[in-house]
N, C-alpha and C positions, 0 to 999 in steps of 0.2 A: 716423940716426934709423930709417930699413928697418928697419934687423939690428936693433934696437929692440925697432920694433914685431911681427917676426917670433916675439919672444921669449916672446910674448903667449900665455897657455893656447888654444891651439886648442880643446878642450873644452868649454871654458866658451864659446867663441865659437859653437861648431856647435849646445849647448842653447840660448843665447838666442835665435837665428834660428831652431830649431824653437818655444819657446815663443812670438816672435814668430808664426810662421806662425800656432797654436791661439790668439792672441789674436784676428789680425784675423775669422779665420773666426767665431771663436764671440760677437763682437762684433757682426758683420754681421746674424748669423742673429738675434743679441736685440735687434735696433734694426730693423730695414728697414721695417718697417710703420709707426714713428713718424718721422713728418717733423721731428720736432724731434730727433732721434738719428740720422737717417740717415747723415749723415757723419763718425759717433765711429772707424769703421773705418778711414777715409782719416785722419781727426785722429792714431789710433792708430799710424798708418805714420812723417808726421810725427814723435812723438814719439819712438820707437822710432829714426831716422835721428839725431836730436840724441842721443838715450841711448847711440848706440855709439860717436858722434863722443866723450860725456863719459867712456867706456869707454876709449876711447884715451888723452884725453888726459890725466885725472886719473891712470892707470896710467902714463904716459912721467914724470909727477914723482914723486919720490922721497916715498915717504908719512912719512916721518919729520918732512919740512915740514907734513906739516898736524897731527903731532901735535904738535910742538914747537910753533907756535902755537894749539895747539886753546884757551888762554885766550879769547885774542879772540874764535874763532870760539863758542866757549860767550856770552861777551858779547853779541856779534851776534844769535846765533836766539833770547835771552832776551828783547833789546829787541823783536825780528820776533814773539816771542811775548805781547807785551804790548801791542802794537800790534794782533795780531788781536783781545786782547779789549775793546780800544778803539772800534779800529775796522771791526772782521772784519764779514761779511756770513753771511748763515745759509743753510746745505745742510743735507740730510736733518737738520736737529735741530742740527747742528755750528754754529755762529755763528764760526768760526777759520780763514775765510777772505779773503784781503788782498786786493782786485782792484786791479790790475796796468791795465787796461782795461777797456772795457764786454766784452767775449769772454777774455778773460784773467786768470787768476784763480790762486793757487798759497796753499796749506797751509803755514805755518808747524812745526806741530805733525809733519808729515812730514820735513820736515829736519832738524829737530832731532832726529831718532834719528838720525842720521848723526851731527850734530856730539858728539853724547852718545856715542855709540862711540868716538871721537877723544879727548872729553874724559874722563871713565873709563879711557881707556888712558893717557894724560898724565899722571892723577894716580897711576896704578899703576908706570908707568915714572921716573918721576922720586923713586919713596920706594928704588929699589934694595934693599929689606931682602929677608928671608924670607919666613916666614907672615904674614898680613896683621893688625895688631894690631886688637882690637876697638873702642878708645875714638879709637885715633891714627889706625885708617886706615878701617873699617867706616863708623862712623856719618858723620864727615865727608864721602864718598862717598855712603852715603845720602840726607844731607844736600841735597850738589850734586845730587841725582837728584830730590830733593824739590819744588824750587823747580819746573822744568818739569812737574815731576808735576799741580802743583796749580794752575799755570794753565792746562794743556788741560783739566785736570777743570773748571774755570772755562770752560771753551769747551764742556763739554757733549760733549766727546769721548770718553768711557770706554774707546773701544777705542785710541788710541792714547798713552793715558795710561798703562794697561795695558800695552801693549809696552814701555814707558820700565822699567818694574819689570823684566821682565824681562830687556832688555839688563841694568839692572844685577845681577841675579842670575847671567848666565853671565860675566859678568867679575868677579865675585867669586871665583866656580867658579876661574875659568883667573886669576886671581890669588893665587891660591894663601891662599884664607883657611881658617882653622884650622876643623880637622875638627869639633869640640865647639862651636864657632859655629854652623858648614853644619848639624846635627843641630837643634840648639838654633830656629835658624830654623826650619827646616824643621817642627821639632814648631809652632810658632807658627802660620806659616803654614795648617798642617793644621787644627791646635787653631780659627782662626779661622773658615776653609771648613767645617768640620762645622757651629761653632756659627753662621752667617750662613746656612747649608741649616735647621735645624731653626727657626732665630727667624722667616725669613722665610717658612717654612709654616705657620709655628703663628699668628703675629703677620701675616700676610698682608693683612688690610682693614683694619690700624691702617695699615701702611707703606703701600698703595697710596694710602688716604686722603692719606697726610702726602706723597708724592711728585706726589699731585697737587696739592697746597697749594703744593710748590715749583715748579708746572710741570715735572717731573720723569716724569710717567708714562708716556712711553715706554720709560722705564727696566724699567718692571713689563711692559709688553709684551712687551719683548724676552725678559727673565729668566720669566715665567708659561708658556709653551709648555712650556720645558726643564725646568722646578722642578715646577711645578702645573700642568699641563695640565688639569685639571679645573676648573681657577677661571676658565682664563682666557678672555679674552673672543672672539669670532669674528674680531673685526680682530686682536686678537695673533696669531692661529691660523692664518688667513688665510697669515700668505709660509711659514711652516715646515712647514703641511699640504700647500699644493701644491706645495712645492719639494721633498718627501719624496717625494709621487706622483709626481713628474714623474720621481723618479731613477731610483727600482724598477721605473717603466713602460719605461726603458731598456735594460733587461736587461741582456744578455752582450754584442752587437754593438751596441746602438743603434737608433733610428730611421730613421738618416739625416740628412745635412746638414741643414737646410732644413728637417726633416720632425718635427721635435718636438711634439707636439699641444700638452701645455701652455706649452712655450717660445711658440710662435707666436700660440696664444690671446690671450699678456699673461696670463694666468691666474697665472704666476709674475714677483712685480716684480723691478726693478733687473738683469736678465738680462745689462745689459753690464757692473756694476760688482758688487755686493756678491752675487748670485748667480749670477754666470757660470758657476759650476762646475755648478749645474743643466743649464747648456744643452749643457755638454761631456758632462756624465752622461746625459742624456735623448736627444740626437742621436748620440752614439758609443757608449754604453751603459760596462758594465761594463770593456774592453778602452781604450775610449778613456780612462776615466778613471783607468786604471791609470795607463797610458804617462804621462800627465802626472803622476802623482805618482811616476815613476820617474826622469822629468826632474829633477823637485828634489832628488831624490836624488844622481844623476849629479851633477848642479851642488853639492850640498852635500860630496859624495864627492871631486869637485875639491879645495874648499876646503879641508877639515881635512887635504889631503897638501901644499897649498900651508905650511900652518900648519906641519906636521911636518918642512916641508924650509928654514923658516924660523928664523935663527944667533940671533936676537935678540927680544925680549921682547914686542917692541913688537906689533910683525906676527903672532905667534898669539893677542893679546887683543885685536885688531881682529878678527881672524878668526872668531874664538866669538863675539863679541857682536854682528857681523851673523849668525851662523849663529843666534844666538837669536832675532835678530828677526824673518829669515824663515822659520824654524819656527811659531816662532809663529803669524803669519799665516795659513799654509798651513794650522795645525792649529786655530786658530780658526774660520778663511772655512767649511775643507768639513767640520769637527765639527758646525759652528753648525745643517747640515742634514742631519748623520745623526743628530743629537739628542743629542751629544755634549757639547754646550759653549752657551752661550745666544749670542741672534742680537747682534753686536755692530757692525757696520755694515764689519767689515774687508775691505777690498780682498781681491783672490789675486793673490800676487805675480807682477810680468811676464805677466798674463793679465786683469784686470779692466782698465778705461776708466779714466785716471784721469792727468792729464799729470807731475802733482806727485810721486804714488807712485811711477809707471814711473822719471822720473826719479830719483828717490832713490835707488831701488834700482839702479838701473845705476849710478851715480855709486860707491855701495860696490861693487858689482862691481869696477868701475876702482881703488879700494885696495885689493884681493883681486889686482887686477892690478900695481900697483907694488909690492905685498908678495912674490910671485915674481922680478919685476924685482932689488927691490934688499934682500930679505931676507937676503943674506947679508953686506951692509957692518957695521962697526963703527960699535953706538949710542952709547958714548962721549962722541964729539963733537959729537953731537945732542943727548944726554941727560943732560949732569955730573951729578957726583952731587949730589943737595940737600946744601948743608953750613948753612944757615938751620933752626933747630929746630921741630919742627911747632907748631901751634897749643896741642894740649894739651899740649904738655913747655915751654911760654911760659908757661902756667897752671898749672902743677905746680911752676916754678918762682920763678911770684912768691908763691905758695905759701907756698916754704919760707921764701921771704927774709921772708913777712911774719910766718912764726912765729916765726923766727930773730930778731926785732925787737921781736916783744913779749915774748921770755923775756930779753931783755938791759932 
């Protein structure tokens, strides 16, 4: 088990113990003043101890096991997901969380990108073909990607409903789908982002109206800063004006630990979780917030050489579709405050508060780690080939039998 674990990327081990390090500090420094925060830094250590223990040990099994039953595990975080909107309790606007205890509490909707990575590779792995066909293999993928989609958007989650698309868009990528699809979306996609920019500037106090009809208006908060900064209101403007001041007053080196004016004010909300990177931008300045966007780098630079040094199929569509999730992320959280991208309540990965996310994300880490382990065995006898006809070649052929029946 040693030689094992010896086997383990050192790299990837030496970044998450430095990104550990810039969490606890920049967690401490956005909490200390509040007595109901004060201890998210030592909770952070905690979590961070369990995440490298789930590093290990999810990398020492063979990840071919969890795709080979990613059914189940799909099953699973569906029920977990229908469950929170039963039963979920409400954070920042999110109602899609399970308590576990009265201190203990965990996100459905955050594990379920994991299992959704797993699942998305299982179904890609198990078609063995070529190009990925549009009717046989796209939509039905989309499909399974729909269902969770639409109950965290039911949870009021937009940002991590959002990440669900995108996993499945880079495992479409690295599934090898047909180039005149990829295009064909892609114009779609665009075609609809231009036309949802011009409706909701133009149509602006019909939509706000109607989303406050649905309880919906923070939605228009978030999105009015980045869209319409002219419409929008003081409280929208409010976290995206100071957290924009707070970055540029950090300059080149920083403030200093400690020494942030508006970190420390509270002048900027949420400092340990959905704006942390203010506090690393306004206390370390321009330099500190490089490094840390160099770290994810480093860490993602790992992975796609794990993915290129891996025999089999499985292991580099796992690989992109976490590499899409934590891109995303990354380029969601610190866009949201250089005006980039509207404010969506996203974590930063391995660096915000948060026990559920950390977790998650170490946990893919650890099949990033069993994908170097045992990337090079034969999938074969994990993966037979489907010999059961897909769903539309079952409908195309009762199809014919039913024409073939009413010409006799």
């Amino acid at each position: 088990m040693w030689k094992t674990v010896k086997k383990l990327d050192g790299v990837i081990l030496f970044v998450l113990l430095l990104l550990m390090a810039i969490s606890i500090l920049a967690i401490y420094s956005g909490t200390r003043f509040d007595p109901k925060l004060a201890n998210h830094h030592v909770k952070t250590i905690y979590f961070y101890v369990v995440g490298f223990i789930a590093v290990i040990g999810i990398g020492l099994f063979n990840y071919k096991l969890y795709v080979k039953y990613a059914f189940l595990l799909y099953g699973i975080g569906i029920v977990f997901l229908i469950l929170a909107n039963v039963l979920g309790s409400t954070l920042n606007n999110a109602n899609g969380w399970l308590k576990i205890t009265e201190s203990i509490s965990f996100q459905p909707a955050e594990l379920f990108k994991m299992i959704l990575v797993l699942f998305l590779a299982h179904l890609i792995v198990k078609r063995k073909r070529g190009e990925l066909g549009f009717w046989r293999d796209v939509v039905p993928i989309g499909l399974w990607t729909f269902i969770p989609f639409a109950l965290v958007m039911a949870q009021n989650d937009l940002g991590n409903a959002l990440g669900y698309v995108v996993i499945l868009v880079a495992i479409l990528w690295i599934g090898n789908i047909k180039l005149k699809h990829a295009l064909i979306g892609l114009a779609i996609v665009g075609a609809f982002f231009i036309g949802f920019i011009k409706s909701y500037t133009f149509y602006h106090d019909e939509i706000f109206a109607f989303l406050e009809k649905i309880k919906r208006e923070h939605w228009a908060e978030r999105i009015d800063p980045w869209l319409v900064p002219e419409k929008a209101t003081a409280k929208a403007m409010w976290h995206t004006k100071n957290a924009g001041l707070a970055i540029g007053s950090g300059g080149i080196m920083g403030k200093g630990f400690l020494e942030g004016t508006s970190v420390q004010s509270g002048r900027v909300p949420y400092t340990y979780s959905d704006s942390i990177f203010v506090v690393v931008a306004e206390e370390f300045g321009f330099v500190g917030a490089s490094l840390l966007i160099l770290l994810y780098f480093i860490l993602i630079h790992r992975m796609v050489l794990i993915a290129l040094e891996c025999k089999e199929r499985a292991g580099p569509i796992i690989i992109v579709g976490i590499i899409g999730m934590l891109l995303y992320q990354v380029f969601e959280n610190v866009g949201a405050f250089l005006g980039l991208m509207p404010l969506t309540g996203i974590t930063l990965p391995f660096i915000s508060y948060g026990g559920t996310s950390l977790l998650i994300n170490m946990a893919c880490i650890g099949l990033v780690m069993s994908i170097k382990l045992y990337g090079d065995e034969d999938e074969d006898e994990w993966f037979p080939e489907e010999q059961s006809p897909s769903w539309m070649q079952r409908i195309r052929s009762l199809m014919k039998k039913k024409k073939e029946n009413s010409a006799m």
